[in-house]
C-alpha positions in Angstrom: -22.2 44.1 17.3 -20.7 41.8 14.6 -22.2 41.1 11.0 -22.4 37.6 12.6 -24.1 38.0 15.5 -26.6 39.9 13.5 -27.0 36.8 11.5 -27.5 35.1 14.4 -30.4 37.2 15.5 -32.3 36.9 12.8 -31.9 33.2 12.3 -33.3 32.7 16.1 -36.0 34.8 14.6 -36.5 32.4 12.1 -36.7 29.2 15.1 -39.4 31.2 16.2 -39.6 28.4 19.1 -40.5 25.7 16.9 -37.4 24.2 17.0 -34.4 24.5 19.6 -32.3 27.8 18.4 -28.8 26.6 19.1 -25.5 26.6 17.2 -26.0 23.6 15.5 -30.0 24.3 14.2 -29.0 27.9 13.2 -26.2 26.4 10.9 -29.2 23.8 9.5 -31.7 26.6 9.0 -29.2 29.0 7.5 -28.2 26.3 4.9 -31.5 25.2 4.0 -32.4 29.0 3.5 -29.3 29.5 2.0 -30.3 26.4 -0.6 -34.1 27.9 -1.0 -34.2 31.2 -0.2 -36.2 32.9 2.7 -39.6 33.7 2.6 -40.6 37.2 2.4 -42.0 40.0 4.7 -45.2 40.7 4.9 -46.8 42.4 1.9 -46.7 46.1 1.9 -50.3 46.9 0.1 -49.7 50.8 1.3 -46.9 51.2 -0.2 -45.1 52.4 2.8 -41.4 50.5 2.6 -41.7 51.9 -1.0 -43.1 55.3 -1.1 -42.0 56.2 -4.3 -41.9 54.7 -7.8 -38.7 54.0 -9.8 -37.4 57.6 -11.3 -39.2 59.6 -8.5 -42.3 60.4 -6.4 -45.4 59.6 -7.0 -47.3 63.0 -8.7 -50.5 63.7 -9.6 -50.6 63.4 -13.5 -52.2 61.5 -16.2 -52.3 58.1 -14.8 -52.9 58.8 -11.3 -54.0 61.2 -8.8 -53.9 61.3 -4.4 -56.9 60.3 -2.8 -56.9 60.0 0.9 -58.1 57.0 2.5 -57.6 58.1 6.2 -61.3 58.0 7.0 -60.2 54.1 7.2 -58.1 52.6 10.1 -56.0 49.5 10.4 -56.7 47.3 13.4 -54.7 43.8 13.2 -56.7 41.9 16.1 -58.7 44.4 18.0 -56.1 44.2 20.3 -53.2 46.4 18.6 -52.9 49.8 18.5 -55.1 51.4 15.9 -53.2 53.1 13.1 -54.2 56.2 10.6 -53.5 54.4 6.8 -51.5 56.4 4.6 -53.2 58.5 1.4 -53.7 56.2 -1.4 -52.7 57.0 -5.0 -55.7 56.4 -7.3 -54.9 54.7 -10.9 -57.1 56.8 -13.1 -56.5 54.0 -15.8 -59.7 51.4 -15.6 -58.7 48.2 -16.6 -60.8 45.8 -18.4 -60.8 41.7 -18.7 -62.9 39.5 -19.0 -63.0 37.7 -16.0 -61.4 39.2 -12.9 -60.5 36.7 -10.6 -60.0 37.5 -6.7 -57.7 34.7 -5.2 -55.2 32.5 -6.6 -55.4 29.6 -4.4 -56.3 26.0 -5.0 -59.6 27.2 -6.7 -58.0 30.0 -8.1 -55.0 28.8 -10.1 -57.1 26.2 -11.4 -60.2 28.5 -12.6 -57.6 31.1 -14.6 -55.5 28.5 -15.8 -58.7 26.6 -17.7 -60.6 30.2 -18.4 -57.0 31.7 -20.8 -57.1 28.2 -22.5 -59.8 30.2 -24.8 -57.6 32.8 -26.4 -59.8 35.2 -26.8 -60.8 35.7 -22.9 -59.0 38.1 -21.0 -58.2 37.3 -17.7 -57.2 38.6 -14.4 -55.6 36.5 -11.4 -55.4 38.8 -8.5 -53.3 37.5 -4.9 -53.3 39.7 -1.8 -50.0 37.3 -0.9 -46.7 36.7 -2.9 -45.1 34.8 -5.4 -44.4 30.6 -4.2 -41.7 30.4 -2.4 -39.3 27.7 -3.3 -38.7 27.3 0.4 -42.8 25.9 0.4 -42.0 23.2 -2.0 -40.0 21.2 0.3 -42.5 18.6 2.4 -40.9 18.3 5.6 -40.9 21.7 6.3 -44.7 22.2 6.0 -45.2 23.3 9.7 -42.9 26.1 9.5 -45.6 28.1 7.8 -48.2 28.3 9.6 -47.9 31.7 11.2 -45.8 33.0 8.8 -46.0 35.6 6.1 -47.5 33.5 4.2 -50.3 32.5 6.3 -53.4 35.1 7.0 -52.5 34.7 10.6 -55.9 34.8 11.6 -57.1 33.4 14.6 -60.8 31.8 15.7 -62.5 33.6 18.6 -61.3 32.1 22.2 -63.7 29.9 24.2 -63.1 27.6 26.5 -65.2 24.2 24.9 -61.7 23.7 22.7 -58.5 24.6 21.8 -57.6 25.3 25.1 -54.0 24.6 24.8 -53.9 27.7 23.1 -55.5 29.5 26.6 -56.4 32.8 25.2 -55.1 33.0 22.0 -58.6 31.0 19.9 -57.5 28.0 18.1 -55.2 28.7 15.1 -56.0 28.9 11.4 -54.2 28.0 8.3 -54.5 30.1 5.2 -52.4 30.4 2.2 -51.5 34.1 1.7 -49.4 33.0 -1.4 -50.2 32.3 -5.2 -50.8 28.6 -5.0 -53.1 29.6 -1.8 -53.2 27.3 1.4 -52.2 24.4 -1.5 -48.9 25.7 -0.9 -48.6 25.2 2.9 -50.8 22.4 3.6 -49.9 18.7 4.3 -50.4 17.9 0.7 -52.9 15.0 1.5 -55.0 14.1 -1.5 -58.3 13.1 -0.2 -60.9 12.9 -2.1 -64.1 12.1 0.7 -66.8 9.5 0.5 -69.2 9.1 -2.8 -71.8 9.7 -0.1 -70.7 13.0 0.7 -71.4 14.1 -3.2 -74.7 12.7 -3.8 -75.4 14.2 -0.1 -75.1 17.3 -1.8 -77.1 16.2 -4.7 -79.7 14.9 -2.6 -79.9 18.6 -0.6 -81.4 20.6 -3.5 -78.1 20.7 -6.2 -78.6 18.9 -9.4 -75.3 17.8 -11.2 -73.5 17.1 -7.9 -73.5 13.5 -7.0 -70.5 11.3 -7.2 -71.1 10.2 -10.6 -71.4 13.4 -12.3 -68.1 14.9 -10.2 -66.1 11.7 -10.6 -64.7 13.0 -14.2 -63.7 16.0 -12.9 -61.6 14.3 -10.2 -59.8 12.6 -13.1 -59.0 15.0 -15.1 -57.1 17.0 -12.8 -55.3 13.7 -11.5 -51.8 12.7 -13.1 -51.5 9.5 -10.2 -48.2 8.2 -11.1 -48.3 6.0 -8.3 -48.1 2.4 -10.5 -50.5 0.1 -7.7 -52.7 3.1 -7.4 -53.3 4.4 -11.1 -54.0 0.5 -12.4 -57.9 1.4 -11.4 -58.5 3.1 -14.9 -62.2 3.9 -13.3 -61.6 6.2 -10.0 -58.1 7.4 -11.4 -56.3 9.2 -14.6 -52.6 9.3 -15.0 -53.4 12.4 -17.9 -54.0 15.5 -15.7 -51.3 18.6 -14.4 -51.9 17.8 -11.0 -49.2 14.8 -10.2 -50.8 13.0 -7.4 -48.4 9.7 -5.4 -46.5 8.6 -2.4 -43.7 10.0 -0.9 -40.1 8.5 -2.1 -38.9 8.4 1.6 -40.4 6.4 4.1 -39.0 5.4 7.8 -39.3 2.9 10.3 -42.5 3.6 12.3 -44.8 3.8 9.0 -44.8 0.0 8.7 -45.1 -0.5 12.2 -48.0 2.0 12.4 -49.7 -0.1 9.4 -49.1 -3.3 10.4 -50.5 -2.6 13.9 -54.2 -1.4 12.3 -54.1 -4.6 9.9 -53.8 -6.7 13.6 -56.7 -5.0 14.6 -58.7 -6.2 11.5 -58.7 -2.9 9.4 -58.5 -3.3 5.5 -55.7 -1.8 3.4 -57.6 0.7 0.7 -57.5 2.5 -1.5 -59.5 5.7 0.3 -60.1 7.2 -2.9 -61.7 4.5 -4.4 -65.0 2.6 -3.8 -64.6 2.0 -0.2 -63.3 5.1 2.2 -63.2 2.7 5.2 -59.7 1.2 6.3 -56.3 2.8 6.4 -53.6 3.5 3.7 -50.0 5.1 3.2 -51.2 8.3 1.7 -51.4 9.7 -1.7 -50.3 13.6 -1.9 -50.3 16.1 -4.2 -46.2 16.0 -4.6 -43.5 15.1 -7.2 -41.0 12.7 -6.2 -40.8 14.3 -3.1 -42.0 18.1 -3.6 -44.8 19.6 -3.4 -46.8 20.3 -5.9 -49.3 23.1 -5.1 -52.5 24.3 -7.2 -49.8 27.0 -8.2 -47.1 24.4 -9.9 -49.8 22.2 -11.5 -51.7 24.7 -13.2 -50.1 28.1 -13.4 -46.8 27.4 -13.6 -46.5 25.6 -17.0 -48.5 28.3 -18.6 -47.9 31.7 -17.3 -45.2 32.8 -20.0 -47.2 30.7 -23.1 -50.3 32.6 -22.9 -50.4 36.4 -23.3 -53.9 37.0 -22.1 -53.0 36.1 -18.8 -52.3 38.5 -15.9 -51.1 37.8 -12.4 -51.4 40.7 -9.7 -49.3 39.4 -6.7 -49.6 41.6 -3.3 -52.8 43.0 -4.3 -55.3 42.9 -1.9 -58.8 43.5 -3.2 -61.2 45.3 -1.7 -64.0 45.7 -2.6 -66.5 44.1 -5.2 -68.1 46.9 -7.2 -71.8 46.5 -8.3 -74.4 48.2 -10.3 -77.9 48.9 -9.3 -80.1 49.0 -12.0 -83.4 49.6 -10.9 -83.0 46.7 -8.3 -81.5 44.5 -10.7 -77.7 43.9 -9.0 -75.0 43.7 -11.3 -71.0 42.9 -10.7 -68.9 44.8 -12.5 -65.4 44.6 -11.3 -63.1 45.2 -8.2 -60.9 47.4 -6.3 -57.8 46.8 -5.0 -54.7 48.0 -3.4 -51.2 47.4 -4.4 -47.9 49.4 -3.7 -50.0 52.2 -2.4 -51.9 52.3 -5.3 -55.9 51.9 -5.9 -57.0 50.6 -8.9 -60.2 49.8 -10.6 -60.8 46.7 -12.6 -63.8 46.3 -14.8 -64.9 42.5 -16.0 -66.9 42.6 -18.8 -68.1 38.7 -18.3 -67.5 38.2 -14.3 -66.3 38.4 -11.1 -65.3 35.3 -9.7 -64.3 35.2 -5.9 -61.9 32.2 -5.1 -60.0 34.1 -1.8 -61.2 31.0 1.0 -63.9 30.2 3.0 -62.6 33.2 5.4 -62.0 35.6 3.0 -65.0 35.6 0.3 -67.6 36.0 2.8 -65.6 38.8 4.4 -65.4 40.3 0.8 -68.6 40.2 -0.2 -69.8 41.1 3.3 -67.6 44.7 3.3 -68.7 45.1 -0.2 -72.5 45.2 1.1 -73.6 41.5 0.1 -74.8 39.7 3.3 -77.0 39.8 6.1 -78.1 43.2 6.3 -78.7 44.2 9.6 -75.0 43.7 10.4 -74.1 45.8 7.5 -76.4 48.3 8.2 -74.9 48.5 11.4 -71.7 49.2 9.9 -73.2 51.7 7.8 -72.5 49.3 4.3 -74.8 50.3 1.7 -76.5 46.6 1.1 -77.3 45.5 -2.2 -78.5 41.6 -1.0 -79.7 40.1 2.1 -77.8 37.0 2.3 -77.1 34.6 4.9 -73.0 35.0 4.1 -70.7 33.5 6.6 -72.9 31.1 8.3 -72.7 27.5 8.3 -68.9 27.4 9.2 -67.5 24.7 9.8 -64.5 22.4 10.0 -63.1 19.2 10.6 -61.7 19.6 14.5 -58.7 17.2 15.8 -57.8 15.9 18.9 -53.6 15.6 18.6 -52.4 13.6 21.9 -48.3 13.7 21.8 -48.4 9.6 23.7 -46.4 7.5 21.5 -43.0 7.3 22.9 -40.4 5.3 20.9 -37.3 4.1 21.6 -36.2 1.7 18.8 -36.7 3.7 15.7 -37.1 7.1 16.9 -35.8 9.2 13.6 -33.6 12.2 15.7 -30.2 12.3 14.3 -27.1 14.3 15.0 -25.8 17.4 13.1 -24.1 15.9 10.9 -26.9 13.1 9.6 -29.3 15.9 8.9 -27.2 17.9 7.0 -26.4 14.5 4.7 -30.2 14.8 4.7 -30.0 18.9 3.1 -27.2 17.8 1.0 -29.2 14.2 -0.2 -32.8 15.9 -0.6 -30.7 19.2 -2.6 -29.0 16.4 -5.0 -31.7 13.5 -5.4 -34.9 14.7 -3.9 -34.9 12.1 -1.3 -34.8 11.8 2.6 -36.5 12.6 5.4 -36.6 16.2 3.9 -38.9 14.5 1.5 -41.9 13.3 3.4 -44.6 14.5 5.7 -47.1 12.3 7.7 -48.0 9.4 5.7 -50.3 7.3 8.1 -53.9 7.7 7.5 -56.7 5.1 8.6 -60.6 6.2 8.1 -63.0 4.6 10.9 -66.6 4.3 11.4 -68.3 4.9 14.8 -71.2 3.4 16.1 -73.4 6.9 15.7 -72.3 7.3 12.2 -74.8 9.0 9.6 -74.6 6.6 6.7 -73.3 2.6 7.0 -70.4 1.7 5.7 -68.3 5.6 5.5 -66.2 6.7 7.9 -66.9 9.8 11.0 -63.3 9.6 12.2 -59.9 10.2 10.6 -56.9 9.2 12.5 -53.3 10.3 11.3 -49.8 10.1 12.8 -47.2 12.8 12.7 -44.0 13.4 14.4 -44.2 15.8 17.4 -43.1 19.1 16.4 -41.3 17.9 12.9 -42.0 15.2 10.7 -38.7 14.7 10.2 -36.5 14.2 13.5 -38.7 13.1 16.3 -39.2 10.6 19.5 -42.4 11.1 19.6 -45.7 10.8 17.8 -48.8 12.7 18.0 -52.0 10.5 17.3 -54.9 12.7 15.8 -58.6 11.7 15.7 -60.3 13.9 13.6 -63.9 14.4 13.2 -65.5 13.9 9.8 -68.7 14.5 9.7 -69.5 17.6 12.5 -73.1 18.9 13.1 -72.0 22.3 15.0 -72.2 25.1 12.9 -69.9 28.3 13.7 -69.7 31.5 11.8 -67.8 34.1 10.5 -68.5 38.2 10.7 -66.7 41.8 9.8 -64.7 43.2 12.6 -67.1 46.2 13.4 -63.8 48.4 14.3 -63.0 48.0 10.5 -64.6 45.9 7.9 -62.2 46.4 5.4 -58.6 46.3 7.0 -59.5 44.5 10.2 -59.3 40.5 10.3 -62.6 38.8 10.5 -64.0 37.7 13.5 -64.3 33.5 13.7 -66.7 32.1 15.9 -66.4 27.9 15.3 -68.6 26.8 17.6 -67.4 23.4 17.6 -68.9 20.5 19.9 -71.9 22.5 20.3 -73.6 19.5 19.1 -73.2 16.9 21.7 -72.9 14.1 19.0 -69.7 15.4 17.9 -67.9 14.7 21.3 -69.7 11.6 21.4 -68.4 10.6 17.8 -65.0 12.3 18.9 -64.4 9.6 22.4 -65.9 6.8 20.2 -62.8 7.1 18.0 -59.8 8.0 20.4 -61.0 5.0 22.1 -60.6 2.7 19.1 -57.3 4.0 18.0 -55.8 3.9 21.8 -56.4 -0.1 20.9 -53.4 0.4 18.7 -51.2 -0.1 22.4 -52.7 -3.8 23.0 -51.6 -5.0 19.6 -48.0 -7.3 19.3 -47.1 -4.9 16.7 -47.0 -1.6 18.8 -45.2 -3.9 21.6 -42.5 -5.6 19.4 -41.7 -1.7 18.4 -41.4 -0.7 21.5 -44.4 1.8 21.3 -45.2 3.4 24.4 -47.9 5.1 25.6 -46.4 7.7 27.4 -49.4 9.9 28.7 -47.2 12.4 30.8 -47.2 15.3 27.9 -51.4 15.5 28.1 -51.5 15.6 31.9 -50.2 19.2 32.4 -53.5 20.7 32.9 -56.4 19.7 35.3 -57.2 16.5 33.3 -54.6 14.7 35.1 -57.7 15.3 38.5 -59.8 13.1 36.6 -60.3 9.5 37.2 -58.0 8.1 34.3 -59.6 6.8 30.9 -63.5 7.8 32.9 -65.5 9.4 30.1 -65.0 12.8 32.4 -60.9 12.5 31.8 -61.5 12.0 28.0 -63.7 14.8 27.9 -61.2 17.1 29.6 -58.4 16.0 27.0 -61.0 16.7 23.8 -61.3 20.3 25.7 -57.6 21.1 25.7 -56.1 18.9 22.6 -58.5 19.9 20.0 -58.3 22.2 17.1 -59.2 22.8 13.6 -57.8 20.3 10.9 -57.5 23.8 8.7 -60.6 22.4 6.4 -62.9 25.3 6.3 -66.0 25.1 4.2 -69.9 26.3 4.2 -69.2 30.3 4.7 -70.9 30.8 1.1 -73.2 27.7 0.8 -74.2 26.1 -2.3 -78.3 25.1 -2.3 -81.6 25.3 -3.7 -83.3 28.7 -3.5 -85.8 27.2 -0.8 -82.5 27.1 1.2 -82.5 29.7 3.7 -79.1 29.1 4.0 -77.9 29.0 0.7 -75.9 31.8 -0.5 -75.2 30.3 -4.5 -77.0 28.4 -6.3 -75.9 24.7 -8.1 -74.2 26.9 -11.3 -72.0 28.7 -7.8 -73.9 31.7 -9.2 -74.7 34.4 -5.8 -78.5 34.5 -5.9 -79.5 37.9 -6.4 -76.6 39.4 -8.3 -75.7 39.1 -11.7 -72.0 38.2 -13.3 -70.5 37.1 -9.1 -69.9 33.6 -9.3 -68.1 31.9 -6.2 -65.8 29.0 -6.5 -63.9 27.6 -3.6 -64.3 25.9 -0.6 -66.9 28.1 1.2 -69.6 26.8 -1.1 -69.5 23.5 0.2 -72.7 22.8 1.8 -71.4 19.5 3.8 -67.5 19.1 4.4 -66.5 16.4 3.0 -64.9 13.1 4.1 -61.1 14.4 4.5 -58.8 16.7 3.5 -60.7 19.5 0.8 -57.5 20.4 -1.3 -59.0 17.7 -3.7 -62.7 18.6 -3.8 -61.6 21.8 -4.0 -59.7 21.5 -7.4 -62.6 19.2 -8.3 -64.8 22.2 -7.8 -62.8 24.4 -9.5 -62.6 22.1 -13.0 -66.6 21.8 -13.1 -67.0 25.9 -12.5 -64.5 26.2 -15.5 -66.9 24.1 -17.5 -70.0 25.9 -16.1 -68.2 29.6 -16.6 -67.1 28.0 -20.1 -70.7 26.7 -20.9 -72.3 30.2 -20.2 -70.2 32.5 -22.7 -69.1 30.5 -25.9 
């Protein structure tokens, strides 16, 4: 076979379906790759792709010596062939920081980046994934990650209440396996919720939570340079690393999709201001057209400037190591694999856990803190009963592919989109530039609080922001009641995935609040706006399944469509929750210390009691700036 056929293969590879894989989009892929490099395989913790270290095999000697880990086995899915791991080298060397941090995600980046501004604090940032890709930095390219390397690739549990479209795969989940975390892959939306949502929390049992004590923590992350925006000196700051504003590029069918919710009598707003309700063109956590990621923002410009920082990337930790003092539980560091290589890390101050509202529970679950008959089960020695990985939930979205256009549908021939590489490489502009930018916040009729939204609705291209004929309309659930959960695969604990179980529209109000908006935003067809556009509704692509039995638009139909178009809007919270120690669900207290257990403190998104209203890349960061201050506040 030729060297080009070869290439050929592995570019279809690269389509993986998403997008048609003939001539024409292998040459666009191959030059956009060829402009931003590939992304990586998957990270080789075992060390097996490279056995041996520069200058020879690994021997036993000073520094290291074998230890076999074959008593463990790696099972992907539970589905896959069970493998025996490979012996393990042990590093003999202990390490010792200050603060070992496990994650660098949103949370993470931001929590080492403020810890090493004191000089004399040591401090670790370990990633299980790799370095950013420049590839990720590009925003119309964001769905081409999902699934990939660096994603987790985990899946939720199948059931047939949702996510149906995926039959028996479970609904699909998002995670950054990448330094910058899922801030890297997202669609860069910079939301920060409702006030309400904040003193919610506050009013639930944590002190120093409400809106007005988190609001200056939201600023000083926030460099808005979005002119109409950053004017409101109260709810925004021009002064922080992350660069928050509008994409440069935007087409046709965003003015038409604005104008057509002004007609229906919705306010422009600004959604991160005083009043959530109404629609906007979105602010996102980008430059001019890149992204910019947790990583960018708050690693990047100090990684070579301070010395007593340390990045581990492809590490996967695995296992929190605690000492038991007479009942008294202490952290005291970490394990983790890298290369083939085990190594112990000791913090002398804390262990801080920022891996994801998947991955810290599952941590500190196969490290024996959770509920314990489940680890007892599973033979893990338990040092606290906690009630870690309950209250999981997320946002869940009902995309319905209906808007057809005709007019000012974006598809272009071969040649336009590679002006568009050759324009975004040169000026940062273009399609290549921008992902969805429509986002209008709605209040139902059940809603919890007057006056803030239950239902997000956005607009994206079908299957690419960037060349499409079509657009998918998503109404998205903000406030859900049903509470899922997450638990260790029994078959293996460590090295298997976790098991996901959602359990969304459990709570018949969420399906309620759910057809309540689709049927607002389907109003959007009756307006002069939609019809002077040439907007369609086109309701073939949602009919190939038994819905299309129903009587059309009953409440039977609607329900039918919720069952096959929904899925998870990829904001997981709760798995860790933050509450008083009354709270039998609470699994940290208001400081994010784990009750129980000295020097663990958690920061990321699965200590969110109560999502919030929108996208949690912002509250996040948000949470991450105040733990710095707590952590900060503790040891000077």
């Amino acid at each position: 076979m030729s060297a080009a056929a070869n290439i050929t293969d592995e570019l279809c590879k690269i389509c993986d379906g998403r997008i048609e894989c003939a001539p024409t989009a292998i040459l666009l892929i191959s030059l956009v790759h060829t402009l931003y490099g590939y992304i990586g395989p998957e990270p080789d913790y075992f060390g097996r792709s490279n056995p041996a270290p520069p200058g020879g095999l690994k021997k036993k000697g000073d520094d290291v010596k074998y230890r076999a880990f074959s008593k463990y086995k790696y099972q992907d899915d539970g589905q896959k062939k069970i493998e025996e791991l490979p012996d393990v080298v042990m590093n003999e060397k202990e390490l010792e920081y200050d603060f070992v941090i496990v994650g660098g995600g949103t949370a993470g980046c931001v929590v080492a980046s403020r810890l090493s501004e004191n000089r004399k604090w040591r401090v670790l940032l370990v990633e299980a994934g790799p370095e950013e890709p420049k590839m990720a930095l590009i925003p119309g390219l964001t769905s081409e990650f999902k699934g990939s390397t660096v994603d987790w690739q985990y899946s939720m549990r199948p059931k047939k209440g949702f996510c149906q479209n995926r039959h028996s795969l479970g609904c699909e989940v998002v995670q950054g396996r990448v330094l910058g975390g899922t801030s890297a892959i997202n669609d860069m939306a910079y939301m920060r919720g409702s006030p309400a949502d904040y003193d919610e929390w506050m009013l639930s049992g944590n002190d120093g939570w409400s809106f007005s004590q988190l609001l200056p923590y939201f600023k000083y992350s926030e460099g808005n340079y979005d002119k109409d925006i950053a004017k409101n000196r109260f709810f925004h700051s021009t002064q922080g690393p992350l660069d928050v504003g509008r994409y440069p590029y935007v087409d046709d069918n965003v003015d038409v999709l604005l104008s057509a919710f002004n007609e229906l009598g919705y306010n422009y707003t600004d959604i991160n201001g005083r009043n959530q309700l109404g629609f906007m063109r979105i602010q996102t956590m980008s430059y001019f057209g890149e992204r910019v990621s947790a990583y960018t923002a708050f690693i990047d410009p100090i990684r070579k400037l301070r010395s007593n920082i340390d990045i581990e990337t492809e590490a996967l930790v695995t296992k929190v190591l605690f000492k038991d003092n007479r009942g008294s539980v202490r952290a005291t560091g970490v394990e983790y694999i890298k290369n083939g290589t085990m190594t112990k890390v000791k913090a002398k101050k804390e262990v801080i856990l920022c891996a994801g509202a998947m991955n810290t529970p599952k941590l500190l679950m196969q490290s024996g803190v959770g509920p314990k008959d489940y680890l007892e089960y599973l033979n893990i020695k338990v040092y606290n009963d906690l009630p870690v990985g309950g209250n999981f939930h997320d946002h869940l979205s009902v995309c319905l592919p209906v808007i057809k256009l005709s007019r000012t549908a974006t598809t272009s021939k071969f040649s336009e989109k590679l002006k568009d590489i050759s324009s975004y490489y040169a000026k940062g502009t273009g399609p290549l530039s921008a992902n969805f930018q429509v986002v209008a916040f709605l209040e139902t009729s059940l809603s919890d609080i007057l006056g803030t939204p239950d239902i997000e609705v956005r607009f994206r291209g079908h299957d690419s922001n960037m060349y499409y004929d079509r657009i998918d309309m998503c109404v998205s659930l903000l406030t859900p009641k049903s509470r899922g959960q997450i638990v260790l695969n029994a078959t293996n604990p460590t090295f298997g995935k976790p098991l996901i179980y959602p359990n969304f529209l459990k709570e018949p109000s969420d399906e309620k609040k759910l057809l309540e908006g689709i049927h607002e935003v389907v109003k959007l067809f009756d307006t002069e706006v939609f019809k002077t556009a040439a907007f369609e509704f086109d309701p073939l692509p949602i009919l190939n399944n038994e819905c299309k039995n129903y009587e059309k638009v009953s409440e039977d139909f609607w329900a039918c469509i919720i069952k096959h178009f929904s899925s998870p809007l990829h904001n997981y919270v709760g798995t860790c929750k933050m509450g008083s120690s009354k709270d039998p669900e609470s699994v940290v207290d208001n400081n994010l210390k784990v009750y129980g257990v000295a020097n663990l403190r958690i920061v990321d998104a699965s200590v969110i009691p109560k999502v919030t209203r929108g996208s949690v890349a912002a509250p996040i960061i948000m949470i991450a700036e105040k733990a710095s201050d707590l952590i900060k506040t503790t040891w000077y």
